[in-house]
Backbone as a chain_set.jsonl record, in Angstrom:
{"seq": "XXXXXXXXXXXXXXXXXXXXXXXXXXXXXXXXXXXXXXXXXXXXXXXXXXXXXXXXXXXXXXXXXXXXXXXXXXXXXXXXXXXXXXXXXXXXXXXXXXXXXXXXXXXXXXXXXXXXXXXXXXXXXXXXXXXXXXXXXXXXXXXXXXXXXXXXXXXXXXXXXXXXXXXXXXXXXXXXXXXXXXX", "coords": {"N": [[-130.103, 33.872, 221.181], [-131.767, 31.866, 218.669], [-132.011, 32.306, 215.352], [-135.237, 31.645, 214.578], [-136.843, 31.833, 216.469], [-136.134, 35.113, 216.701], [-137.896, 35.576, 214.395], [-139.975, 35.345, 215.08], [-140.719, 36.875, 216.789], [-139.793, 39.449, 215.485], [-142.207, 39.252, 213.182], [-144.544, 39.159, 214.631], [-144.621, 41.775, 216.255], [-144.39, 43.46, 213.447], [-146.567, 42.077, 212.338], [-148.494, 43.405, 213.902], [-147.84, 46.069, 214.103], [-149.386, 46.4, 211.261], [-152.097, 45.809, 211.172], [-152.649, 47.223, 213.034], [-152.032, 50.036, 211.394], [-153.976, 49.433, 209.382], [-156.421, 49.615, 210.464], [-156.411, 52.241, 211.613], [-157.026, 53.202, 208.796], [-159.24, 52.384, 207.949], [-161.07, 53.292, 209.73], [-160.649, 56.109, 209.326], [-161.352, 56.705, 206.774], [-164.186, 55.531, 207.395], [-165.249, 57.123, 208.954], [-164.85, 59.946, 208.709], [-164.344, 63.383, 208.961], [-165.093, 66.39, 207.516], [-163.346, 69.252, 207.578], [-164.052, 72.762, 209.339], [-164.732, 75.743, 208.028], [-164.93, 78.166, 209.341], [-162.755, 77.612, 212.421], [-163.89, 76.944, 215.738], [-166.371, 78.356, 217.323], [-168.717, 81.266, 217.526], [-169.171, 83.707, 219.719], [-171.357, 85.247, 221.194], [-171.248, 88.377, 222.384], [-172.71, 90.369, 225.097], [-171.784, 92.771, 225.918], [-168.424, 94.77, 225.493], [-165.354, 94.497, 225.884], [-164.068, 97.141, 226.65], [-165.867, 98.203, 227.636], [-168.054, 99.45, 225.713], [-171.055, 98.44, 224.096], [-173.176, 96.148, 222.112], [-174.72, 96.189, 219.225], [-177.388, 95.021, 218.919], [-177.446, 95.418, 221.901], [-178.417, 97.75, 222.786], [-180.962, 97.857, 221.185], [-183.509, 98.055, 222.845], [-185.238, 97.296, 225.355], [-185.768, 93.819, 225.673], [-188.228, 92.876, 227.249], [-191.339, 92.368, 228.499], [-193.631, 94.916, 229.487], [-195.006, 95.932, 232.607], [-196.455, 97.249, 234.151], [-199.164, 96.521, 233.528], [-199.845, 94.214, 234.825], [-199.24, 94.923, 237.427], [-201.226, 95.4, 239.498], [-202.927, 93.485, 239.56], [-200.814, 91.671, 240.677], [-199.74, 89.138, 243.094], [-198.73, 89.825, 245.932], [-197.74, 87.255, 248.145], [-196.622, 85.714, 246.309], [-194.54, 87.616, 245.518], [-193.017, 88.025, 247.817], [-192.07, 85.203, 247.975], [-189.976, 85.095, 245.985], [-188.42, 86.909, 246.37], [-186.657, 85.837, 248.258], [-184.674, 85.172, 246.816], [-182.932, 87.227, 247.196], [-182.117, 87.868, 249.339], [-179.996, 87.132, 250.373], [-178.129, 88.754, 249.707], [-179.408, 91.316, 250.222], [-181.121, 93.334, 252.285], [-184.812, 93.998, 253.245], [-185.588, 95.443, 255.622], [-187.261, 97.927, 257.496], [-184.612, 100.484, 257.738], [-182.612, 98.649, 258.193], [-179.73, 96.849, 257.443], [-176.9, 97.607, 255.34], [-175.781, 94.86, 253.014], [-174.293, 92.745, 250.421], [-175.523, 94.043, 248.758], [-177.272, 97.039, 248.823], [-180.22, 97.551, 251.301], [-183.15, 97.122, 250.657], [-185.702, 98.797, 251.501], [-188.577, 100.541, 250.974], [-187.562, 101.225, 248.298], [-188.899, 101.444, 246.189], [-190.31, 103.895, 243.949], [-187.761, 105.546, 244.66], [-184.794, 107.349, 244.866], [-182.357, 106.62, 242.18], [-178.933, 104.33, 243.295], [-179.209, 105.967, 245.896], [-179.035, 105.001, 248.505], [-178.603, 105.687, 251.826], [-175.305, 105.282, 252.897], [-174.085, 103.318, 251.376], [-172.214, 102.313, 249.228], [-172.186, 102.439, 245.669], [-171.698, 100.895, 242.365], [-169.553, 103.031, 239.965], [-171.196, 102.833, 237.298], [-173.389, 102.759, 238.041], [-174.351, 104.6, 239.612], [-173.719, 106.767, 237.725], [-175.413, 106.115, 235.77], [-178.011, 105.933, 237.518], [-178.046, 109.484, 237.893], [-180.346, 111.461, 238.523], [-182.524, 110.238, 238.024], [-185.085, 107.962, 238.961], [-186.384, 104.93, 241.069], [-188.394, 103.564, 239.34], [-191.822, 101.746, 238.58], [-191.231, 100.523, 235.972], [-188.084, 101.026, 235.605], [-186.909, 99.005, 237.461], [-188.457, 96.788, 237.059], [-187.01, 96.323, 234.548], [-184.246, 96.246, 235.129], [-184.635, 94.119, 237.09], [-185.081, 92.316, 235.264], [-182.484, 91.739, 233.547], [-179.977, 92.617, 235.265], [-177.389, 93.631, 234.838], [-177.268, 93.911, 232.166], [-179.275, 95.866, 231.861], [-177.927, 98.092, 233.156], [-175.069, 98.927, 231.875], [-171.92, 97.603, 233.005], [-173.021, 97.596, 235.978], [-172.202, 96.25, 239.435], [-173.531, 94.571, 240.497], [-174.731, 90.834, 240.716], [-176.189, 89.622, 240.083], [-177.967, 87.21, 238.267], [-180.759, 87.806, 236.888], [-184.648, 88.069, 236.421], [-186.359, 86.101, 234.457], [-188.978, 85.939, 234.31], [-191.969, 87.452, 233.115], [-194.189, 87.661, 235.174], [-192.97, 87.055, 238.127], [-191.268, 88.77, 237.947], [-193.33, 91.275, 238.359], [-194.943, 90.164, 240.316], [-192.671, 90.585, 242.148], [-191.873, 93.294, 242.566], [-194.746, 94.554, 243.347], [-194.47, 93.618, 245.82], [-192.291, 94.49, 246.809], [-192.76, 97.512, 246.517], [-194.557, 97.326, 249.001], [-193.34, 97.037, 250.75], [-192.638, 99.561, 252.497], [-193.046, 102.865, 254.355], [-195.371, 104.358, 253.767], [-196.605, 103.316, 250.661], [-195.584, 103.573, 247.596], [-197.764, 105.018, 244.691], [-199.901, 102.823, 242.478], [-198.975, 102.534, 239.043], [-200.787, 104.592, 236.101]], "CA": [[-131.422, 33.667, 220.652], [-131.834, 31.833, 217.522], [-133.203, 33.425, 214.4], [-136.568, 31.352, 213.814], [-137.657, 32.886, 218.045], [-136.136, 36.622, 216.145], [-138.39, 36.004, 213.108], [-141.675, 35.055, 215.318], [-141.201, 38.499, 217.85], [-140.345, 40.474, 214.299], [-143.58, 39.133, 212.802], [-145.878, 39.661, 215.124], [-144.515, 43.414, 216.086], [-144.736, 44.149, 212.179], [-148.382, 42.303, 212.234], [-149.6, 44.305, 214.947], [-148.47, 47.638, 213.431], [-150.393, 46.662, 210.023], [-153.414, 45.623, 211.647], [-152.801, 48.865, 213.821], [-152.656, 50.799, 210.62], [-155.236, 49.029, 208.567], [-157.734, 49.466, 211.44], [-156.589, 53.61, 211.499], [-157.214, 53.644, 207.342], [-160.73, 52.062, 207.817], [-161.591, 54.255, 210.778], [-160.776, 57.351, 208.866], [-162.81, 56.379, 205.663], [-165.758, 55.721, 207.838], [-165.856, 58.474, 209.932], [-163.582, 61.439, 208.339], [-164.973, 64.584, 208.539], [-164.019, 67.501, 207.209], [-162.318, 70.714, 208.972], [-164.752, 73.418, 209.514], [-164.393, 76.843, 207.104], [-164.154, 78.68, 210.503], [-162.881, 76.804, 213.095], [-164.67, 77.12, 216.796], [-168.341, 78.944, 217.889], [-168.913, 82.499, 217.903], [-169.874, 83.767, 221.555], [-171.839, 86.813, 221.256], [-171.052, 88.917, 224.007], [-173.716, 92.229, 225.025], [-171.072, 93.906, 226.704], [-167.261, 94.562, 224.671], [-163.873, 94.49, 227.077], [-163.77, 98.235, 226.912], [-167.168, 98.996, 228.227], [-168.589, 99.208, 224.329], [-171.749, 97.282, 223.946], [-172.838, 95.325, 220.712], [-175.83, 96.934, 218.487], [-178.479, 94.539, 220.031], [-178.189, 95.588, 223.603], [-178.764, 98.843, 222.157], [-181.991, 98.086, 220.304], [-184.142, 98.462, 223.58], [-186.027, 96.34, 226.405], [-186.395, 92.707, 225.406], [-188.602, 92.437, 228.612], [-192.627, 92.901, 228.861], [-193.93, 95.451, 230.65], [-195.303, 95.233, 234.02], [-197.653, 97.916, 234.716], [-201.115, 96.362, 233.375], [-199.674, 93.363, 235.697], [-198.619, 95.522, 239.423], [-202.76, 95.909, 240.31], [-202.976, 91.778, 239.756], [-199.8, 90.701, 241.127], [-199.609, 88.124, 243.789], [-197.488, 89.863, 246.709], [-197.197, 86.631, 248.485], [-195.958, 85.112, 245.987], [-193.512, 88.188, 245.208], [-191.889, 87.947, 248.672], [-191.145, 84.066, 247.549], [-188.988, 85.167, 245.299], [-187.48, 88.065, 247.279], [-185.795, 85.243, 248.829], [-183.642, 84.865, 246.028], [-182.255, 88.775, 246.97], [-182.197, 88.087, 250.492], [-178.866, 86.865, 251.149], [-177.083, 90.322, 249.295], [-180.326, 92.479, 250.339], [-182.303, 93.386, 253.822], [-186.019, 94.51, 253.328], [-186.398, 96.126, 256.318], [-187.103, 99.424, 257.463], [-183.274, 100.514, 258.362], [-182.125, 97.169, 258.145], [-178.533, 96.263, 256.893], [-176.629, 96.755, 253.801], [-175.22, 93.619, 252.901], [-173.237, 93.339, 249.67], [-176.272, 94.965, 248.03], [-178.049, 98.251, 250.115], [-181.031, 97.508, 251.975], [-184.391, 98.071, 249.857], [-186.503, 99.265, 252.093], [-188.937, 101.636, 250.13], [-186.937, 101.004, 247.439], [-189.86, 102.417, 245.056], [-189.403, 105.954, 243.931], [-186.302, 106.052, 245.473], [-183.773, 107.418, 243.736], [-181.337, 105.341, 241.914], [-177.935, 104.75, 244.054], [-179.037, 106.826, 246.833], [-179.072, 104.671, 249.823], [-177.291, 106.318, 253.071], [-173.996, 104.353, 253.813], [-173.825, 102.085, 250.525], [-170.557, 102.184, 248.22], [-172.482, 101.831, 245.333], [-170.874, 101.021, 241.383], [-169.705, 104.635, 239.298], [-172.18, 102.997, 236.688], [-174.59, 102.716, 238.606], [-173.636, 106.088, 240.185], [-173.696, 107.885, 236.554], [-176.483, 105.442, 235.769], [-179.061, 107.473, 238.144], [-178.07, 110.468, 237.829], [-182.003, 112.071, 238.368], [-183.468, 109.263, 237.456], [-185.728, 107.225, 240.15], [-186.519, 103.366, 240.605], [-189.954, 103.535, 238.96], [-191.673, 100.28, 238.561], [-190.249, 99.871, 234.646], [-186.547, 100.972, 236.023], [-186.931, 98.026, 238.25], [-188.361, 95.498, 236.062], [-185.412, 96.351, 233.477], [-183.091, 96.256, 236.161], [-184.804, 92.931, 237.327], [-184.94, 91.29, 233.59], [-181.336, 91.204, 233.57], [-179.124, 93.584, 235.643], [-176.245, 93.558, 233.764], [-178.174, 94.39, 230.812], [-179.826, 97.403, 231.6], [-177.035, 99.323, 233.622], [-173.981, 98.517, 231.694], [-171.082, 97.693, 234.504], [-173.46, 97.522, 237.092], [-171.235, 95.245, 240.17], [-174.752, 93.261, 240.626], [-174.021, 89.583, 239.701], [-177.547, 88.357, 239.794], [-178.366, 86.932, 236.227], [-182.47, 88.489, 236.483], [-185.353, 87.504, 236.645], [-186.943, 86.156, 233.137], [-190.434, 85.406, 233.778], [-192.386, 88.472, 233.836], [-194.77, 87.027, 236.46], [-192.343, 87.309, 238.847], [-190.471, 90.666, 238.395], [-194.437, 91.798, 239.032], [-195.14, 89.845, 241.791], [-191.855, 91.172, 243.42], [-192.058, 94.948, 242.617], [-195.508, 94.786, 243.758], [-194.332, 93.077, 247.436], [-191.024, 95.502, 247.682], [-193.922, 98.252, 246.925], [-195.123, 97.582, 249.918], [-191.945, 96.991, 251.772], [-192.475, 100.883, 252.614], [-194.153, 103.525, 254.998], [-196.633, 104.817, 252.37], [-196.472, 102.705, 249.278], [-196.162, 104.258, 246.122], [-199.177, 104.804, 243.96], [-199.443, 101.851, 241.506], [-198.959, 103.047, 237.839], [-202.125, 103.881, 235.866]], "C": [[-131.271, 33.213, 219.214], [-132.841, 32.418, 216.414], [-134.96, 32.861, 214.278], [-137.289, 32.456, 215.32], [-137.194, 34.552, 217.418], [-137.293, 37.102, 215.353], [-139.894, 35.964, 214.036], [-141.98, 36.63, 216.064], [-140.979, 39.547, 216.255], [-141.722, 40.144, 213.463], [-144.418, 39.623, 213.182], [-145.612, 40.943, 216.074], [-144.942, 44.114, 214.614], [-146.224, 43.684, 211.916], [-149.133, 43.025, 212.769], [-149.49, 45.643, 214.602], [-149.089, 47.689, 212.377], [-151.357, 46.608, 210.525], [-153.789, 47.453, 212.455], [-153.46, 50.365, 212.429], [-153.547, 50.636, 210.193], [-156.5, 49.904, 209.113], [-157.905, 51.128, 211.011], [-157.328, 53.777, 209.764], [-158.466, 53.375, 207.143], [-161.688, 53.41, 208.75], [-161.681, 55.823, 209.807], [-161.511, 57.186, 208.009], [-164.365, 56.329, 206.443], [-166.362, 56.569, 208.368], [-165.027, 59.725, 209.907], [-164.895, 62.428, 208.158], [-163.921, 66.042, 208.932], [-163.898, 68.822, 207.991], [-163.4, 72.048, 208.329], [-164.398, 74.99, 208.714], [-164.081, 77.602, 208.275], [-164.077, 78.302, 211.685], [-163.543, 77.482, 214.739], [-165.947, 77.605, 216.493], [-167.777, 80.121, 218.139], [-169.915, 82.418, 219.046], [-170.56, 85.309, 220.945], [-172.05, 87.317, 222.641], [-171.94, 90.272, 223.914], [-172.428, 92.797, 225.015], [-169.573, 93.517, 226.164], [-166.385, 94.806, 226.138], [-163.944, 95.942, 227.661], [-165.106, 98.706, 227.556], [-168.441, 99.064, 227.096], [-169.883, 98.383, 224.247], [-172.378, 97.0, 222.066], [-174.492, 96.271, 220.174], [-177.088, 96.572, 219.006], [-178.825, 95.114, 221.218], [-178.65, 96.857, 223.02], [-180.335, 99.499, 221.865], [-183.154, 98.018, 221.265], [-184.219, 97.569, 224.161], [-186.464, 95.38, 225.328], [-187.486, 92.152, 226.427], [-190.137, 92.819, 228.421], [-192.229, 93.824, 229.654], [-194.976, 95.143, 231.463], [-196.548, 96.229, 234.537], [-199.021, 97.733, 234.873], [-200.915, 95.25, 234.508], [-199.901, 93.756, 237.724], [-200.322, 95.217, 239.921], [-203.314, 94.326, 240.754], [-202.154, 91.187, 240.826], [-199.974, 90.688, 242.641], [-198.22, 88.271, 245.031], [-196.988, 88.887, 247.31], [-196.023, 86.103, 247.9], [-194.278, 85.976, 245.5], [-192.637, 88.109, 246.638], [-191.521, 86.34, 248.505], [-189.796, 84.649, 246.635], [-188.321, 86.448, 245.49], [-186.309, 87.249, 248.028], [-184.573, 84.886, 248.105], [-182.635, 86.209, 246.254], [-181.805, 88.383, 248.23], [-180.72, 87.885, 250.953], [-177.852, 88.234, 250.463], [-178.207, 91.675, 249.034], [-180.931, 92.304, 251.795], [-183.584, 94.404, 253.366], [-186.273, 95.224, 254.479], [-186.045, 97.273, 256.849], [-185.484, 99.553, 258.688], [-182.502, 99.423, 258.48], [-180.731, 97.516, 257.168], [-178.69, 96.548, 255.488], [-175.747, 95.554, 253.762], [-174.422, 93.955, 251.667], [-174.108, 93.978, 248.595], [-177.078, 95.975, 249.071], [-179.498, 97.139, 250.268], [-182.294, 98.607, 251.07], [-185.55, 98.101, 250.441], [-187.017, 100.351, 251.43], [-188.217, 102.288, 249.047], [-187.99, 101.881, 245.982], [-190.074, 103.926, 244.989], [-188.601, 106.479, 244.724], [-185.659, 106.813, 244.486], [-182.879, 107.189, 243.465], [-180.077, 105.655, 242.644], [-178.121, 105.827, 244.857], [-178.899, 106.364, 248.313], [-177.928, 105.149, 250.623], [-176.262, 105.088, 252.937], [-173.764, 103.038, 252.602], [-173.26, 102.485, 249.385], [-171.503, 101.752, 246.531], [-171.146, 101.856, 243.475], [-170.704, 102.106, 240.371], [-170.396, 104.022, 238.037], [-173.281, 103.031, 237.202], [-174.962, 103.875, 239.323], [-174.233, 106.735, 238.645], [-174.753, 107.28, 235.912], [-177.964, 106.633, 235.941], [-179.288, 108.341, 238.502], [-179.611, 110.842, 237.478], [-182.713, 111.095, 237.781], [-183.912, 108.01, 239.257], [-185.9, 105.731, 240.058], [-188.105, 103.295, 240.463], [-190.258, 102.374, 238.735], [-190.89, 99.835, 236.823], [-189.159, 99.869, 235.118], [-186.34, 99.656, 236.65], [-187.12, 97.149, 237.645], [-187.773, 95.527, 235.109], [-184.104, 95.548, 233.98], [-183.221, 94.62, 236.215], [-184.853, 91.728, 236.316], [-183.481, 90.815, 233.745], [-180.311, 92.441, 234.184], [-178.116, 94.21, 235.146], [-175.983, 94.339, 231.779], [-178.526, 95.667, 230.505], [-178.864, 98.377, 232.264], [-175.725, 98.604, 233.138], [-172.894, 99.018, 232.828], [-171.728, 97.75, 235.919], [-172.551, 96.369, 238.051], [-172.521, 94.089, 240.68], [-174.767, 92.356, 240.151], [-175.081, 88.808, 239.414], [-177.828, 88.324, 238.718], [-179.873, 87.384, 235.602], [-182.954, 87.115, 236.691], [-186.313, 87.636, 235.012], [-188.386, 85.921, 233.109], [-191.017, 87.013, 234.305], [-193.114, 88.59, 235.198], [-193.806, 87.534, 237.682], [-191.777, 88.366, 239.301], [-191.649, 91.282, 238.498], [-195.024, 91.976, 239.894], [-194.157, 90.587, 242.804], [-191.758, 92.592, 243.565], [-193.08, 95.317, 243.59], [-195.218, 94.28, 245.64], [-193.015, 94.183, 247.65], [-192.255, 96.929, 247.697], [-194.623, 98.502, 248.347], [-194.422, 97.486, 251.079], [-191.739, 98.979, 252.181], [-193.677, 101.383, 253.634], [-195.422, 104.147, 254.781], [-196.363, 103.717, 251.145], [-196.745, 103.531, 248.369], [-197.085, 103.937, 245.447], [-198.6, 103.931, 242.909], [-199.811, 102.994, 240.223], [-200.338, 103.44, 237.524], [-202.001, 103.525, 234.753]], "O": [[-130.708, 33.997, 218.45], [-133.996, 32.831, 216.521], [-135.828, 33.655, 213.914], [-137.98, 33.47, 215.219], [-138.062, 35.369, 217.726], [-137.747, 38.247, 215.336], [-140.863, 36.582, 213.596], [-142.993, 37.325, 215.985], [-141.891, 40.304, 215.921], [-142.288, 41.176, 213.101], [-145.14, 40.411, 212.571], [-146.591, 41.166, 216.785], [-145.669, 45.107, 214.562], [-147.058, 44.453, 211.438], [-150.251, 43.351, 212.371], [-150.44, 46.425, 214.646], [-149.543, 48.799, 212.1], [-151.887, 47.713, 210.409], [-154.66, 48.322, 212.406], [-154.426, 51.127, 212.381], [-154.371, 51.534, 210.365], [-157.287, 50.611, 208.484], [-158.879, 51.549, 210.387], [-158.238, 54.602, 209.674], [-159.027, 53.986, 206.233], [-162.624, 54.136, 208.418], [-162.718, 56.476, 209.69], [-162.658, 57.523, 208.304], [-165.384, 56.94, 206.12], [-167.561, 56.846, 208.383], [-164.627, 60.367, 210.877], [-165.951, 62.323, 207.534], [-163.03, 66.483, 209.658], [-164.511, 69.135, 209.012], [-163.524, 72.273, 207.125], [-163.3, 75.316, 209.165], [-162.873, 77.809, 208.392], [-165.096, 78.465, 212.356], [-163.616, 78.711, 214.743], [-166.551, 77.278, 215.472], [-166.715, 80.279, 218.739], [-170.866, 81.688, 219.325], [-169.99, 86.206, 220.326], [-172.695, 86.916, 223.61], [-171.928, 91.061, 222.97], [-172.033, 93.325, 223.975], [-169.234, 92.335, 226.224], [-166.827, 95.228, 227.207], [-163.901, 96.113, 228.879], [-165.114, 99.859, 227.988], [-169.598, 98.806, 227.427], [-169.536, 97.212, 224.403], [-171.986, 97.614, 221.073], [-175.165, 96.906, 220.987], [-177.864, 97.403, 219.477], [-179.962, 95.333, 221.636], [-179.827, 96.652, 222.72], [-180.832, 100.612, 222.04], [-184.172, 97.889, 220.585], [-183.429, 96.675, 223.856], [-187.189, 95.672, 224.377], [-187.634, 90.93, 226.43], [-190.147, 93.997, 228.063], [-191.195, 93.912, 230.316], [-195.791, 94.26, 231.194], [-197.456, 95.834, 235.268], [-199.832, 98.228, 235.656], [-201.863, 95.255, 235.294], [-200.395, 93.198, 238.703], [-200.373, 94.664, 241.02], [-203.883, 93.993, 241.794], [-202.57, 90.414, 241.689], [-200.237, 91.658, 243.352], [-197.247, 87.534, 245.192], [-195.763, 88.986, 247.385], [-194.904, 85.966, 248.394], [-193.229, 85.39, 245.232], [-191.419, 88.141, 246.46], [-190.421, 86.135, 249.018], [-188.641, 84.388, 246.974], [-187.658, 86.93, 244.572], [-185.246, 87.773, 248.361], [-183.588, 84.385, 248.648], [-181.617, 86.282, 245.564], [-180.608, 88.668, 248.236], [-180.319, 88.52, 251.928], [-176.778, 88.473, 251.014], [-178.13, 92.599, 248.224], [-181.158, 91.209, 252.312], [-183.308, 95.584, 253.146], [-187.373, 95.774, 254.428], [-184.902, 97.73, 256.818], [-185.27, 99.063, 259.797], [-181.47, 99.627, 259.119], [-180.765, 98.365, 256.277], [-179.574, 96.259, 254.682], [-174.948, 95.416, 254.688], [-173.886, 95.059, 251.567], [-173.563, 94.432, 247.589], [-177.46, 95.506, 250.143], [-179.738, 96.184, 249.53], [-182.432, 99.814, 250.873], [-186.48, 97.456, 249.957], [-186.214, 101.246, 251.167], [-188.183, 103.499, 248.829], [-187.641, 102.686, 245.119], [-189.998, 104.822, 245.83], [-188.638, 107.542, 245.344], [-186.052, 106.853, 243.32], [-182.042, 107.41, 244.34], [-179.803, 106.843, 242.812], [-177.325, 106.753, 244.706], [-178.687, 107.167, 249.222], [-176.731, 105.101, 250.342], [-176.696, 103.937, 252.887], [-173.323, 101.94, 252.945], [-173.955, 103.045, 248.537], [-171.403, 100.554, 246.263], [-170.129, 102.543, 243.383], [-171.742, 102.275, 239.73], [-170.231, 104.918, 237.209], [-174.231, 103.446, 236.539], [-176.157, 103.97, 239.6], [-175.376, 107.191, 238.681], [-175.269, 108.153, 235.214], [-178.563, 107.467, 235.262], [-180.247, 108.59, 239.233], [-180.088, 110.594, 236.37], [-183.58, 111.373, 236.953], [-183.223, 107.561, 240.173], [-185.576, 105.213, 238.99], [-188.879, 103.008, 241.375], [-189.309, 101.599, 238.612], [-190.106, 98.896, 236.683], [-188.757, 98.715, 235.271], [-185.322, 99.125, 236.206], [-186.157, 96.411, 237.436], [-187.951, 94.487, 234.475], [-183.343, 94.698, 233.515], [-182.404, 93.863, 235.691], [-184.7, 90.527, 236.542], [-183.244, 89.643, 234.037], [-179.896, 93.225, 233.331], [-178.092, 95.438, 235.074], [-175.234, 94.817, 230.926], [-178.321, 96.379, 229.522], [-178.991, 99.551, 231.917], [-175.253, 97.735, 233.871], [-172.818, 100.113, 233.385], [-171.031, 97.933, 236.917], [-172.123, 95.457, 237.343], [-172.313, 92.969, 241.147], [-174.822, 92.469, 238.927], [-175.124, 87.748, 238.788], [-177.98, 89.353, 238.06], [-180.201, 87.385, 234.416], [-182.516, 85.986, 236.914], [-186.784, 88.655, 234.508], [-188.986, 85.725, 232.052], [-190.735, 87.613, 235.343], [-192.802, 89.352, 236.113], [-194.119, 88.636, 238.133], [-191.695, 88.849, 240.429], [-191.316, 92.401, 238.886], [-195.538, 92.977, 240.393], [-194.489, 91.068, 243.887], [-191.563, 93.075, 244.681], [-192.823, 96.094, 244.51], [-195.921, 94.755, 246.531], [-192.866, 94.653, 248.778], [-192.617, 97.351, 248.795], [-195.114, 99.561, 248.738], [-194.816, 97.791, 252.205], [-190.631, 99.504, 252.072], [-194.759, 100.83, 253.83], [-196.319, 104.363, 255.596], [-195.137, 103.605, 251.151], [-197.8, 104.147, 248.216], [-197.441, 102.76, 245.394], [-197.459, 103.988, 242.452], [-200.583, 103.951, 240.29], [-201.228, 102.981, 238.241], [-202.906, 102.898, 234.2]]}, "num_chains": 1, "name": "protein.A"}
């Protein structure tokens, strides 16, 4: 190979890495930005590794209550959205547990008591003497997770109050007597 064909392939390798750099030295001037004082996003978590929860969950029910609602609410429309339980719940009387018990007269029950259902030791030490009154329920139903720390229930709640009203008031009646509505 003679040198002038050496000098044209070393040229235009050494033009193409200036242009290469140039281009990087413009790019950074135009669009440099600077490195963050602490780098990533804080996650705020309710619930700590060890069981621990954070001062917030703490600071009570972020959730309306439901009681001036139960005498209004719209059972049809609460068994619509029973259907969202239905595939890890059975409504009916004696009916199946699935991978959640069977809430059949589920209202003033008392918490974790269903015959024949494994339920989670928070949820176990949870309702210790304590019943599913309609607030317990619309707590429960706000965000599960929330109100019984460690509960094994994976459903994420239900945020509109509307709804956790409508459906209390239709499992309410999912029973042989219905419990008296609040006053």
């Amino acid at each position: 190979m003679d040198s002038f064909k050496f000098n044209q392939i070393a040229m235009a390798v050494l033009g193409t890495v200036f242009v290469l750099f140039g281009v990087s030295l413009i790019s950074e001037s135009l669009f440099h930005s600077e490195a963050p004082e602490t780098p990533g996003y804080t996650i705020a978590v309710a619930e700590g590794s060890g069981g621990e929860t954070t001062d917030t969950a703490d600071a009570g029910p972020a959730y309306e209550p439901i009681t001036a609602l139960l005498a209004s609410a719209d059972v049809g429309a609460g068994e619509t959205v029973a259907k969202k339980c239905a595939s890890c719940h059975s409504f009916e009387k004696g009916g199946p547990n699935k991978v959640g018990p069977d809430l059949y007269a589920v209202v003033d029950r008392p918490i974790a008591s269903h015959e024949g259902f494994s339920y989670s030791a928070a949820l176990t030490e949870y309702g210790k003497d304590k019943t599913w009154t309609y607030e317990e329920l619309n707590g429960f139903l706000f965000k599960p997770k929330a109100h019984v720390k460690g509960t094994a229930m994976g459903f994420a709640g239900l945020p509109k109050t509307a709804d956790r009203a409508n459906i209390i008031a239709w499992l309410r009646m999912q029973a042989d007597t219905p419990a008296p509505l609040p006053q």
